[in-house]
C-alpha positions in Angstrom: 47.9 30.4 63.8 50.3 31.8 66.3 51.0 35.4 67.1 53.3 37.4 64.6 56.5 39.3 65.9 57.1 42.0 63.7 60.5 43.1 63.7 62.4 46.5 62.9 65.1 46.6 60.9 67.9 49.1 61.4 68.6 49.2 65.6 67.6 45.6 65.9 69.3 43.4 63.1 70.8 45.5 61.2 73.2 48.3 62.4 72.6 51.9 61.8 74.9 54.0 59.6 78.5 53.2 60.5 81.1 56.1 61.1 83.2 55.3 58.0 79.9 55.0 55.9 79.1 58.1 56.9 82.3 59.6 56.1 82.5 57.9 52.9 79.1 59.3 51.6 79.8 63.0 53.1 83.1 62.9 51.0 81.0 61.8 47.7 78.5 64.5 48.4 81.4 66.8 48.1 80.1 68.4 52.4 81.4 68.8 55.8 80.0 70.0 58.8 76.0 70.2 59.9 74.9 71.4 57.0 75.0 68.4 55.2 73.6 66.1 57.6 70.9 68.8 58.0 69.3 68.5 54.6 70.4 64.7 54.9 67.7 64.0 57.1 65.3 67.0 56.9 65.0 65.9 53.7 64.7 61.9 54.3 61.1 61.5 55.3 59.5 61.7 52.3 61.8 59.9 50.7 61.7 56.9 53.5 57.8 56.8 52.4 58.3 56.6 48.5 57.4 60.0 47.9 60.6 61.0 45.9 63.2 58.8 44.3 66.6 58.8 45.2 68.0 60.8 42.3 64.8 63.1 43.0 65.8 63.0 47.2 69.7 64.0 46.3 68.8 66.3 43.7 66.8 68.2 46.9 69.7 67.8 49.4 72.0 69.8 46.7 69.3 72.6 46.3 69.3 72.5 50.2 73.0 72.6 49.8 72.9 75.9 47.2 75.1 73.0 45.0 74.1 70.3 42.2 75.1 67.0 41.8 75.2 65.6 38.0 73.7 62.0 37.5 76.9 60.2 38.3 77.5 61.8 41.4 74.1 61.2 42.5 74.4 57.4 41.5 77.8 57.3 43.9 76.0 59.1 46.2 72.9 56.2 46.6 75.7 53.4 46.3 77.6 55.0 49.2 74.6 55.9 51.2 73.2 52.0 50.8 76.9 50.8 51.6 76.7 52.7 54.7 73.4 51.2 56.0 74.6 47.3 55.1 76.3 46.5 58.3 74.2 43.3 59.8 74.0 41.8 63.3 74.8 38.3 63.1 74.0 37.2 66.4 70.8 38.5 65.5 70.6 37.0 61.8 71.2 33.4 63.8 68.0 34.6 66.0 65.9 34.7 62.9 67.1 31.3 61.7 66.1 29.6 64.8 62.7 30.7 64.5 62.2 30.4 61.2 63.5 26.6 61.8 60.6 26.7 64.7 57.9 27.8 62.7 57.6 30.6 64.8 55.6 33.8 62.6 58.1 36.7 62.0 57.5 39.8 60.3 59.8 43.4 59.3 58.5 47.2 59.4 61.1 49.3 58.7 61.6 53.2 57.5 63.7 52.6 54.6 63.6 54.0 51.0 63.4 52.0 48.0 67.4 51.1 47.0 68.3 50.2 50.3 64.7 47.6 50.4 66.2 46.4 46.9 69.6 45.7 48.0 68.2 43.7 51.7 66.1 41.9 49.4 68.8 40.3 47.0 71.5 40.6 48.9 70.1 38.8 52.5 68.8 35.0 52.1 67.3 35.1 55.9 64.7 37.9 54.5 62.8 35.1 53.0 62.2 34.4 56.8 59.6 36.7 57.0 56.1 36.5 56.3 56.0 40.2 55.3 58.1 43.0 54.2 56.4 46.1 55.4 58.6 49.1 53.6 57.4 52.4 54.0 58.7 53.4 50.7 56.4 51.0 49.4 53.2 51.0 52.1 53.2 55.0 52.2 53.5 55.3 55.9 56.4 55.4 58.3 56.6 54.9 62.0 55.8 56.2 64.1 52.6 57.1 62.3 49.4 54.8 63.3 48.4 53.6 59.5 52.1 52.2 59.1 51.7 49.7 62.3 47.7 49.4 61.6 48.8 48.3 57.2 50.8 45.9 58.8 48.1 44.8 61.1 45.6 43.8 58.3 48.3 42.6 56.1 49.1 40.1 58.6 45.2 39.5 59.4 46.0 39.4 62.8 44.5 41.0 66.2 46.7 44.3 67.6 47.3 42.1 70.6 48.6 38.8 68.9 51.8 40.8 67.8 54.6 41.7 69.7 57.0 44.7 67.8 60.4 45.2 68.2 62.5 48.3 67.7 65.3 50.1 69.7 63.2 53.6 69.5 61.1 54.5 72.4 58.5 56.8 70.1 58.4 53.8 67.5 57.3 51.4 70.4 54.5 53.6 72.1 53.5 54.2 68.4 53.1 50.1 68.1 51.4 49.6 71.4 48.6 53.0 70.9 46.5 51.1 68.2 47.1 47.9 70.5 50.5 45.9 69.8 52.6 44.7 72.4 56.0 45.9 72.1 59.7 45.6 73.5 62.2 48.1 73.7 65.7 46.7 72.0 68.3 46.5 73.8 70.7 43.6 73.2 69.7 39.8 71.7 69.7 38.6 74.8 67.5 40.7 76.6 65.2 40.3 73.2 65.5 36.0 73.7 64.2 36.6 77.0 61.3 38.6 76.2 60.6 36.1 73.5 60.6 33.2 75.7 57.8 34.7 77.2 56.0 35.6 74.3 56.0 31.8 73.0 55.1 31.3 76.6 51.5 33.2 76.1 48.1 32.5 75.4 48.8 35.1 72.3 51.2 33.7 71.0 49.6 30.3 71.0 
């Protein structure tokens, strides 16, 4: 069995929220300025881990707010808010294919609540690329907290050093590589091709 590269999501193949997405779900929500984006992510952790649904999240974000959105605001709301997280890398989707085509083990942790793991999952054929989906909304833990890289370790059955992570956060990485993963800092698919060349090129990976 070769060693597993275990991939993040948004950063790294998948863009993060786009400037007209974000526009587009401030205007639903009705907010402008910091206070929205405030509760927006104050709120998001626990939602990220499956604690709260989405109607339950956005319910909270309008108490935060001292406002309420009615059920089919909050269902525009979790369309715009997926819509604005959908943005893909191809250069990096092609990445996936060619190992995939090579056999090579491949893996995804990502923070992510449960509509936007649902929409990835039927609306991206090169998910089925990867021998695991590690969600936090659906694992419990998020990075950079130890048991989300350690679930992910026995899920795979593999040794902390055989697996290499990827993610374009600093605090994510060192979180990867203190129970014992290797890890590499995202910066652009080429930089990433190179690392992976080096990778294949180990006794780990072997």
């Amino acid at each position: 069995m070769t060693g597993t590269v275990l991939f993040d999501l948004f950063g790294v193949i998948a863009h993060h929220q786009s400037l007209e997405g974000k526009n587009r779900l401030a205007h639903t929500a009705d907010a402008t300025g910091p206070a929205f984006w405030d509760a927006y992510w104050a709120l998001r952790p626990p939602y990220d881990r499956g604690e709260v649904t989405g109607p339950g999240y956005w319910r909270q974000v309008a108490d935060h707010l001292g406002t309420r959105f009615d059920d089919r605001r909050i269902a525009e709301l979790i369309a715009a808010d997926v819509a604005s997280w959908s943005g893909v890398d191809d250069t990096m989707i092609a990445l996936l294919g060619e190992l995939a085509v090579a056999d090579r083990r491949i893996a995804l942790l990502s923070n992510i609540p449960e509509e936007l793991a649902a929409h990835y999952e039927e609306n991206h054929s090169w998910f089925r690329h990867f021998h695991l989906h590690a969600f936090s909304c659906r694992i419990g833990h998020a990075k950079p907290e130890p048991d989300a890289y350690l679930w992910c370790q026995n899920a795979l059955r593999e040794e902390p050093a055989r697996i290499l992570f990827v993610d374009d956060r600093q605090d994510n990485i060192r979180g990867a590589e203190a129970i014992g993963m290797h890890g590499h800092l995202f910066t652009t698919p080429a930089r990433l091709r190179e690392r992976l060349a080096q990778w294949y090129a180990s006794p780990l990976a072997s």
